[in-house]
N, C-alpha and C positions, 0 to 999 in steps of 0.2 A: 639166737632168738628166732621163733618162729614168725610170719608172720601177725598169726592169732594173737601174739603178746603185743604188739603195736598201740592195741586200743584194752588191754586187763592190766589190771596191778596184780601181786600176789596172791590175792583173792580171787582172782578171776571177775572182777567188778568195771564194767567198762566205764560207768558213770566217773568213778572218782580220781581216773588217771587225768594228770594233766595234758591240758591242748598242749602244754609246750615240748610234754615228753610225747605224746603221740608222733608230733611232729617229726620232731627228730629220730624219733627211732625211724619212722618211714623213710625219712632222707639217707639213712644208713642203708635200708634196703635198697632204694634206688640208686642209691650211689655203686652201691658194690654191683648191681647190675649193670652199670656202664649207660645210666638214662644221663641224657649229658643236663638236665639242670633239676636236678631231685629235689630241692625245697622247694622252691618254686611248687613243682607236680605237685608234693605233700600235702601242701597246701591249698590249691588245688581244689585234690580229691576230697580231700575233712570239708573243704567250704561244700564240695558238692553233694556228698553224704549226709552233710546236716541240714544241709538245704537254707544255706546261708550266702552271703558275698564272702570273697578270700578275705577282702579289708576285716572281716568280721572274724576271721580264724588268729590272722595275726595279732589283732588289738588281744583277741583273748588271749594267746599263747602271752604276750606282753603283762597282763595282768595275773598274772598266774592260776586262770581259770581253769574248772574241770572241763571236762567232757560233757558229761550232765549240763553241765554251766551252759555251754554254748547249745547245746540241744533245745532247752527251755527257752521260748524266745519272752516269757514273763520276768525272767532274772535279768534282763537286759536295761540299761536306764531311760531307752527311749520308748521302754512299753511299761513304765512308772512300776517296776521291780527292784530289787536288792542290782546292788552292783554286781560284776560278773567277780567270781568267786567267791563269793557271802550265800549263794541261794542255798537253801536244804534238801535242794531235789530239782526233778523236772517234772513237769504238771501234765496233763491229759497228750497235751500236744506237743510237748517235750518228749513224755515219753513214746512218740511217735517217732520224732525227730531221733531219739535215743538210739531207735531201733536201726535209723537206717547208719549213723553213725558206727552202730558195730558192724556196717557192712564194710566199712573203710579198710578194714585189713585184705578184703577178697578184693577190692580195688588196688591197692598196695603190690598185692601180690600180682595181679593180671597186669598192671602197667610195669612190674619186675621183669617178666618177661615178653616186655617191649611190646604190648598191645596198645598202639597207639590213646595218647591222651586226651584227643576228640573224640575219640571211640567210648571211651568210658564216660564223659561226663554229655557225649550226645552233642556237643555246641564247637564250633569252632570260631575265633573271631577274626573278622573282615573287617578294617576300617573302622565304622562306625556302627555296621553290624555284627548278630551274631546267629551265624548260621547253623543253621540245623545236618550232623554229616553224621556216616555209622560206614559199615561195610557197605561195599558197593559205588562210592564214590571219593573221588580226590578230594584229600582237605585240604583246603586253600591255605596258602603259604604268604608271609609277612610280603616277602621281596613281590610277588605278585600284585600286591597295593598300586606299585609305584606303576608298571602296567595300568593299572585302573586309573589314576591322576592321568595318566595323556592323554587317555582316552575322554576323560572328564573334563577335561581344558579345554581338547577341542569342543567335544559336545556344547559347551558354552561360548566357544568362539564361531561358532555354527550358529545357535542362536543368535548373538549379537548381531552377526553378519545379512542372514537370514530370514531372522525370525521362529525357525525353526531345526529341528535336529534328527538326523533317522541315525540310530547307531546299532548295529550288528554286534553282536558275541558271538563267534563259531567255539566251539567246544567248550561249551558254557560249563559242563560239570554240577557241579550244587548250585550254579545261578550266580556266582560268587560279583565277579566284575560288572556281569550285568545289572544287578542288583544295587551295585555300588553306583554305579552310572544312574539306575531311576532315581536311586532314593538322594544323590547329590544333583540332581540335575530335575527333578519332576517335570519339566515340559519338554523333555527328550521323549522321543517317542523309542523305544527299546524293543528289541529282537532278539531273543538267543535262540541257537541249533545246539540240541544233544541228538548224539545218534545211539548212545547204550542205555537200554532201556534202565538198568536200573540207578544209575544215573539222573539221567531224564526224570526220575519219581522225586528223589535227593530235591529235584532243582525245582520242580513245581510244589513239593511240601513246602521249599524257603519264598517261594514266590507268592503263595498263597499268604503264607505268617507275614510274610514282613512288609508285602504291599497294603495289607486291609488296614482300611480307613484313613488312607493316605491319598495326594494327590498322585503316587509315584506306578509306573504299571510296566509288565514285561510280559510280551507275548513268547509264549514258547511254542518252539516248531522242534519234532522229529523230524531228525535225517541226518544223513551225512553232511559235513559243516563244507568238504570239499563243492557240492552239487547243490546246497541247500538254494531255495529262495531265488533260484534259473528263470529266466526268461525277463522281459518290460512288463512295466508299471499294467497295461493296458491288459495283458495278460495273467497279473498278479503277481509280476515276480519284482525282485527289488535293482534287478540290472541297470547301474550306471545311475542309482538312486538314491544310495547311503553318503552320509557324512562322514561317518567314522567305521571301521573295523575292526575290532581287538578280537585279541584271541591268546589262550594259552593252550597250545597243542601239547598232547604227546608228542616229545622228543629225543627221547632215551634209545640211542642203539643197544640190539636184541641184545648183545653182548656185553652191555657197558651194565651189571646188576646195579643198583643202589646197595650201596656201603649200608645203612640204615635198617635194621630189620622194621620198623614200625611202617618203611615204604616198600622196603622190599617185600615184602611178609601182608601187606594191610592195603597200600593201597592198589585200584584196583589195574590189573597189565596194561585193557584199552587207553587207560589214562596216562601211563607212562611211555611206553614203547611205539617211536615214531616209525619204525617199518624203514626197510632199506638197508643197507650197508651201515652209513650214516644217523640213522635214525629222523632222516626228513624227508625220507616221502610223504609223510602224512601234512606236514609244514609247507612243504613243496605246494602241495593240492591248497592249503590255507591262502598261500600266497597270490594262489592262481583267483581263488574263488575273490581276495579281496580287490583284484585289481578288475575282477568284472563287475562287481557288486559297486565301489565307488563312483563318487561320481566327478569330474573334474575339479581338481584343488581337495579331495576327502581325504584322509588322513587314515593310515594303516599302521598298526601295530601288533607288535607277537611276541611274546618271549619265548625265548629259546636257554639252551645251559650257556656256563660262563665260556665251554669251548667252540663253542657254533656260532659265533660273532660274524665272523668271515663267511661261515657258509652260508646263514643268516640275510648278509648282506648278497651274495651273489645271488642266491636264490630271486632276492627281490629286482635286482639289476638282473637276471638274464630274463623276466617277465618282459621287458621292455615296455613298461605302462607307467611304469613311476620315475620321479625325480631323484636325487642322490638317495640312496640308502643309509641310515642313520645309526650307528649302534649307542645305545642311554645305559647307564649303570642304573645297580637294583640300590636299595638301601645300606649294603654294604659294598657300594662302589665298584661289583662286579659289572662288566660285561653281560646286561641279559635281555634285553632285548632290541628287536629291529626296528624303525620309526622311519617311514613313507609318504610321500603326499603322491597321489594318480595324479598323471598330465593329461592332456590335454585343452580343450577349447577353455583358455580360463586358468587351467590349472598350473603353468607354471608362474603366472603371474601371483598365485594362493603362495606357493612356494619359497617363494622371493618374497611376499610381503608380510607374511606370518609365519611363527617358530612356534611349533607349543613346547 
């Protein structure tokens, strides 16, 4: 079966095919491509084609509604129409929704050949948001969250303590953590460094959408995350000033490809390829710039992959600025990131008296 036939019956009629056979034929396609969770995607793609929620693909596919069905949003019971599979068409703005629905096959088929699934539907989700990603920048990844909660903990243990909170995102990417940090924390005062310009656009298009009309705010600075934000307060710069540091570097050595065509293939090199033998020189530089930028008792964190735990931690121990080096599992209990607090005047007493 082609992919064209996903969304026509015998006729060639894309209205009268069922959601539930759409569905599934799509999940055949994806499946046979090797997308490792194809219904899921299917559906998905149909929610995002009809320009509906998934919840609203499934229940249909459940009641054994058409195509049309779910196009029309008049045939639905919460907008005082027929139940879904009783309607006899789709109405002005149905047959809008219609149209885009027959585009579900050319979706089908681009995510078959592993074009990532944020790429197609434009959004990816973070936590509690949902960010806006396309070519040209990293889509932010589940285990990455958990990254974001340390960072989050402290920032609010910073407050408590304080009053106040400064936290840094080096390699911000689409804005993703820092994002997560304003909009769970709003009296944090937030920072992020991208240094690839197209990047950099990814992250202030998510910063502009998802701070308006919010208390929550993130200043974005160009440059490199290693150099970023150099010199004292007095001067302008944020030296020996922050609360917190996070960051998710590129850390992929040159050689190590991603398994993954939708990463290998889609996402962007500067974002994955940490330089060096190793792939942490660029990590290396992160580590350097967090332990200039904190300030006694601040709190450092970075992910890194699940085999750089060690390198990870040496990295942050041959700094010689910080207290034990920490390695935290991701949500799947791997090995992924490093967790610091800067010594000095104060700071190992931060140390000893707080764990986030």
């Amino acid at each position: 079966m082609t992919t064209a036939g996903i969304v026509t019956d015998g006729g060639g009629s894309t209205g009268d095919v069922l959601v539930s056979d759409a569905v599934r034929r799509a999940t055949r396609t994806l499946a046979r491509a090797g997308v490792p969770s194809p219904r899921v995607d299917a559906e998905i793609l149909l929610a995002h084609a009809a320009g509906v929620p998934r919840a609203e693909v499934v229940r249909a596919g459940a009641l054994g509604a058409r195509l049309a069905d779910l196009a029309d949003p008049a045939t639905r019971p919460e907008a005082g129409g027929a139940d879904l599979g009783e309607a006899g068409g789709a109405g002005l703005a149905g047959g809008a929704r219609l149209a885009g629905v027959a585009g579900f096959a050319d979706l089908v088929e681009r995510r078959a050949r592993r074009e990532p699934l944020q790429h197609l539907t434009g959004v990816a989700p973070f936590r509690n948001l949902e960010l806006a990603v396309g070519p040209g920048v990293f889509v932010p990844r589940p285990e990455t969250e958990v990254v974001a909660q340390v960072a989050i903990d402290a920032a609010r243990a910073a407050l408590a303590a304080r009053g106040e909170a400064l936290v840094v995102d080096l390699c911000t990417g689409s804005g993703a953590i820092a994002l997560a940090v304003a909009t769970e924390v709003p009296q944090a005062q937030v920072i992020a460094v991208e240094l690839d310009a197209a990047a950099f656009d990814w992250a202030r298009r998510n910063v502009t959408a998802v701070t308006a009309g919010t208390r929550a705010s993130v200043r974005l600075v160009r440059g490199d995350a290693r150099r970023a934000l150099r010199g004292p307060a007095a001067a302008g710069g944020l030296d020996g000033g922050c609360d917190v540091v996070v960051s998710n570097p590129p850390y992929v050595p040159a050689d190590a490809v991603p398994v993954d065509p939708e990463v290998a293939a889609h996402d962007p090199a500067v974002a994955l390829y940490g330089l060096g033998a190793d792939g942490f020189e660029v990590p290396r530089g992160i580590v350097a710039a967090g332990a200039r930028l904190l300030r006694p008792g601040g709190l450092f964190v970075m992910e890194h992959a699940e085999v750089q735990a060690a390198v990870a931690r040496a990295a942050v121990t041959a700094i010689g600025a910080f207290g034990p080096a920490e390695t935290r599992p991701d949500l799947a209990g791997r090995p992924r990131m490093v967790v610091a607090r800067r010594c000095g005047a104060g700071g190992d007493a931060a140390v000893k008296d707080w764990k986030p």
